[in-house]
C-alpha positions in Angstrom: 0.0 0.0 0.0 3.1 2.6 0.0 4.4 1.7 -2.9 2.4 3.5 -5.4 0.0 5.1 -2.6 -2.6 5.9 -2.3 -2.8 2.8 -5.0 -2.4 -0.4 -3.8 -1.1 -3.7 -5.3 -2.7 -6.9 -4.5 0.1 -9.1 -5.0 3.8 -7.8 -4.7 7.2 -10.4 -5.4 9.9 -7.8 -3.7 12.4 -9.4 -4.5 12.0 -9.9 -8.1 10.1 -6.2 -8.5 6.9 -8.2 -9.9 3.5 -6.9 -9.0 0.3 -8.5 -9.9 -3.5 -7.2 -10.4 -6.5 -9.3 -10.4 -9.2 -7.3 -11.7 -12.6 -8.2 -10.9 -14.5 -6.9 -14.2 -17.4 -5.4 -12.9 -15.6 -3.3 -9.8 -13.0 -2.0 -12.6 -15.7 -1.1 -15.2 -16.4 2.4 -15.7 -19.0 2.4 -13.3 -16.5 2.7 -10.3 -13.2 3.8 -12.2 -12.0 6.3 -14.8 -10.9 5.3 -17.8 -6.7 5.7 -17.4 -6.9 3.9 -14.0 -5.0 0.8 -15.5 -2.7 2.4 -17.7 -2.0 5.0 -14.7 -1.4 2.0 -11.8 1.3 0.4 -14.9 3.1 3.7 -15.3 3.4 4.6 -11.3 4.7 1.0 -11.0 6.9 1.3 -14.3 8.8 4.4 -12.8 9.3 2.0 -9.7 10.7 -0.3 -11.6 8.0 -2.7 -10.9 6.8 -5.2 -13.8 2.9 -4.9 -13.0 0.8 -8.1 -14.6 -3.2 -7.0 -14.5 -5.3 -10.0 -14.8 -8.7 -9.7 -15.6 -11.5 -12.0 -14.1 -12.7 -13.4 -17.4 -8.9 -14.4 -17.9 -8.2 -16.0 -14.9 -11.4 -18.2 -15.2 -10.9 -19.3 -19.2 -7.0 -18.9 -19.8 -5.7 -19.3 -16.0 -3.1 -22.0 -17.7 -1.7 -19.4 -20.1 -1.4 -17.0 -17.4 0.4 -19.1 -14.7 2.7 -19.4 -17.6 3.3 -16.1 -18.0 3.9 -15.8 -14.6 6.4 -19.0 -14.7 8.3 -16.7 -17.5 8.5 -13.2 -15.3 10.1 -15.8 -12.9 12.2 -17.4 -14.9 10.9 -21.3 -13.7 12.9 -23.9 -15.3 11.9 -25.3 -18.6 12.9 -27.5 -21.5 15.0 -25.2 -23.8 14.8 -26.0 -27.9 17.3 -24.0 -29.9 15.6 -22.6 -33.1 18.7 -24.2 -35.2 17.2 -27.8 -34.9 13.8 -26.4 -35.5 12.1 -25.6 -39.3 9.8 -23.4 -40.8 6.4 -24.0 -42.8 3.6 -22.3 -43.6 -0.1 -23.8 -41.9 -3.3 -24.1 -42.6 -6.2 -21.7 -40.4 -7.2 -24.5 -38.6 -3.8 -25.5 -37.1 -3.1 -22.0 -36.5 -6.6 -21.3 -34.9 -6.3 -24.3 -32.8 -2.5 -23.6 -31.6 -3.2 -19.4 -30.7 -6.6 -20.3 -28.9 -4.6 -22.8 -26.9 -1.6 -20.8 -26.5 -2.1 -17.1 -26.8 -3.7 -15.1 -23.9 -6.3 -13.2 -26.2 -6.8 -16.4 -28.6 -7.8 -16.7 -32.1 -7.6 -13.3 -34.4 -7.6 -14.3 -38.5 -4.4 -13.6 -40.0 -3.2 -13.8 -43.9 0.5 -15.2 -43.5 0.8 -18.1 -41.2 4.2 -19.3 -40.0 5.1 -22.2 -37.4 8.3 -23.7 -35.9 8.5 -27.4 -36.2 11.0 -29.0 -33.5 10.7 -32.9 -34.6 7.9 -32.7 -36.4 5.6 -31.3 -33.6 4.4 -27.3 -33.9 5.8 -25.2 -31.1 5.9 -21.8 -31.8 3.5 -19.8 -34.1 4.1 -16.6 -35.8 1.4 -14.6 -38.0 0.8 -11.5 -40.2 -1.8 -9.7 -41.9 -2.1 -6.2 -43.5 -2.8 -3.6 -41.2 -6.2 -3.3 -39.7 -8.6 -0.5 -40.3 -9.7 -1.1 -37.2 -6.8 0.7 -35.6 -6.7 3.3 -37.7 -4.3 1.9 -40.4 -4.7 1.4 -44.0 -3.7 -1.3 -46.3 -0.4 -0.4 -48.1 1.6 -2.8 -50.4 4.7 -4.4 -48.3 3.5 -3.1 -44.9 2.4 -6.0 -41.9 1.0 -6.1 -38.7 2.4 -8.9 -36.4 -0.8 -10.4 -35.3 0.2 -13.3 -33.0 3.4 -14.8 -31.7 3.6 -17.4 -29.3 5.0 -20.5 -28.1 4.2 -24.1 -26.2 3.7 -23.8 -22.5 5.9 -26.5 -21.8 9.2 -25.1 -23.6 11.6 -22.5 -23.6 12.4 -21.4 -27.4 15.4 -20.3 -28.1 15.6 -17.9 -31.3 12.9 -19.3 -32.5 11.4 -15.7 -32.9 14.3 -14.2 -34.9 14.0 -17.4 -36.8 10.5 -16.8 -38.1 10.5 -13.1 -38.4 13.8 -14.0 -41.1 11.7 -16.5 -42.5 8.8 -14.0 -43.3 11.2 -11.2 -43.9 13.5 -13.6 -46.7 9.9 -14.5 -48.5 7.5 -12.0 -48.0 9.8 -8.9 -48.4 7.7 -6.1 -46.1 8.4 -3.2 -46.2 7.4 -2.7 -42.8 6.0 -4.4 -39.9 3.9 -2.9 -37.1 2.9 -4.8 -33.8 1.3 -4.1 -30.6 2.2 -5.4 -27.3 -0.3 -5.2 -24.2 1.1 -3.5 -21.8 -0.8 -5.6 -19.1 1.6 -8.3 -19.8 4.7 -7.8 -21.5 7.3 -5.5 -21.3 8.1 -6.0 -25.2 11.8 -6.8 -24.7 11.3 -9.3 -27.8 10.5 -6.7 -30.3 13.7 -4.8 -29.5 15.4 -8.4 -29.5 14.0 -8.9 -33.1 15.1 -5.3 -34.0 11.5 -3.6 -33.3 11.4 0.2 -32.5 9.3 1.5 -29.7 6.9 4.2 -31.8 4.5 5.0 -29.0 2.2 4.0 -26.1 -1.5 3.6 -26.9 -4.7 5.4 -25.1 -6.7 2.6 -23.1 -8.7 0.3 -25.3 -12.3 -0.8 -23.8 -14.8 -3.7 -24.0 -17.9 -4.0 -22.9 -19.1 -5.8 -19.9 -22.5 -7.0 -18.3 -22.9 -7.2 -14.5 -22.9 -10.6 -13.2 -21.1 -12.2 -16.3 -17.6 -13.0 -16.6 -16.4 -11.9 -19.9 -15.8 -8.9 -21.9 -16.8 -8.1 -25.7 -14.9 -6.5 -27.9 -16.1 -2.9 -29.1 -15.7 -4.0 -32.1 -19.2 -5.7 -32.2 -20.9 -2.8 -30.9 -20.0 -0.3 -33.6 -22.6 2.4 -33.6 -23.7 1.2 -37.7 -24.3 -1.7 -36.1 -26.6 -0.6 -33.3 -28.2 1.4 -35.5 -29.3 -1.6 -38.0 -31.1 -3.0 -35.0 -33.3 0.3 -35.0 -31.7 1.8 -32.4 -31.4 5.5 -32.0 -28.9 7.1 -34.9 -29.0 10.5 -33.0 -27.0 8.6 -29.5 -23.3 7.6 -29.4 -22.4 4.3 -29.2 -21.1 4.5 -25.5 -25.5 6.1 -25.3 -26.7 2.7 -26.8 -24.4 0.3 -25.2 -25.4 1.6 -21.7 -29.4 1.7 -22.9 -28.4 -2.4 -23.5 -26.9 -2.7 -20.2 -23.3 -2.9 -20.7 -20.4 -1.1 -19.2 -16.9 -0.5 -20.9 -13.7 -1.7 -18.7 -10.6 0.2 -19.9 -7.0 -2.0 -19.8 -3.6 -0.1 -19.9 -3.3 0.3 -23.5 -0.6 -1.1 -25.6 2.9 -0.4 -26.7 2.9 0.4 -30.4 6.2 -1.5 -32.4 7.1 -1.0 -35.8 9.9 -2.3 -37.7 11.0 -0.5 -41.1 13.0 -1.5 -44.2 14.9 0.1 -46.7 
């Protein structure tokens, strides 16, 4: 309770300068907190040099494995280590793709165009995918530029490289131009987009979902666009945020993302 007072952090690891969040959804909805109270709590614990993880209820109930291994990474638990040399690159179909990210990423399946994966004796163990960048936020399409859209590895191992490996792989075939990624800031820290020669452009605003009390789960605004609501005869003359809350749903705010992009000449 001193640390970043009059905040408090529910879970502190001194020694290792780990802090940890678990966010009920409807206490941290807009209904009780303002809409930079996340990002704020990471950025007075950032210039404390405290790594804060904010887990959100819905998480913790449907992903809790993913998350404990996040946690086992931020304290460097032992695993079984595979260096990328032994591995091999291929291109995969959606479904082995869809399958692998809902299994293995912490905000599951999103469609991507380019689909990479790291073989280590035949078995999949690391994913890596790309699309062109998404209108949705507030990029257009342009010839040779990406956006990362998901990286990530088995639970079980340690990959070593196997990051640069794929990123070469899509840079030796798919010759971008440039790649842009985003990193939640709930989570990472983004220390493997500088490893794979990422830039730091800038740190996002606060994205929102929507919530509903007494569930545990959060919808992505992306459903909820006000054309949308409108097609269902609601009222063209309210905002979205006017509709939504007519519905009965609340927005919950995170901590906003850290914007990468990588650039070739």
């Amino acid at each position: 309770r001193t640390l970043i007072a009059p905040k408090e952090i529910d879970f502190y690891l001194e020694s290792l300068g780990i802090g940890f969040e678990m966010n009920g959804l409807y206490y941290h909805s807009e209904k009780f907190l303002e809409d930079d109270y996340h990002k704020s709590k990471w950025e007075n614990c950032l210039s404390k040099n405290i790594n804060l993880i904010q887990i959100f209820e819905d998480e913790w109930k449907n992903k809790k494995n993913i998350i404990k291994e996040i946690i086992s990474n931020k304290i460097n638990s032992k695993k079984e280590s595979i260096y990328a040399r032994k591995c091999e690159v291929h291109l995969i179909d959606n479904d082995i793709y869809k399958y692998f990210v809902e299994k293995y990423h912490i905000q599951g399946y999103s469609a991507a165009k380019i689909r990479l994966g790291l073989f280590y004796e035949n078995e999949l163990v690391q994913v890596m995918s790309f699309s062109s960048n998404r209108k949705s936020l507030g990029s257009n399409s342009i010839d040779g530029n990406y956006e990362m859209i998901r990286l990530c590895s088995m639970l079980k191992y340690r990959i070593i490289g196997g990051s640069n490996k794929l990123l070469n792989y899509f840079e030796k075939n798919f010759k971008p131009k440039k790649i842009t990624s985003y990193c939640d800031n709930r989570y990472f820290t983004g220390k493997s987009y500088t490893d794979m020669g990422f830039e730091l452009v800038k740190v996002t605003k606060p994205n929102y979902f929507y919530i509903k009390q007494k569930e545990i789960k959060r919808y992505n605004r992306f459903n909820f666009r006000k054309d949308r609501l409108v097609k269902l005869g609601l009222d063209v003359n309210s905002t979205e945020k006017e509709l939504m809350s007519k519905l009965g749903y609340l927005r919950i705010y995170d901590a906003g993302n850290k914007k990468f992009e990588k650039i070739y000449l």
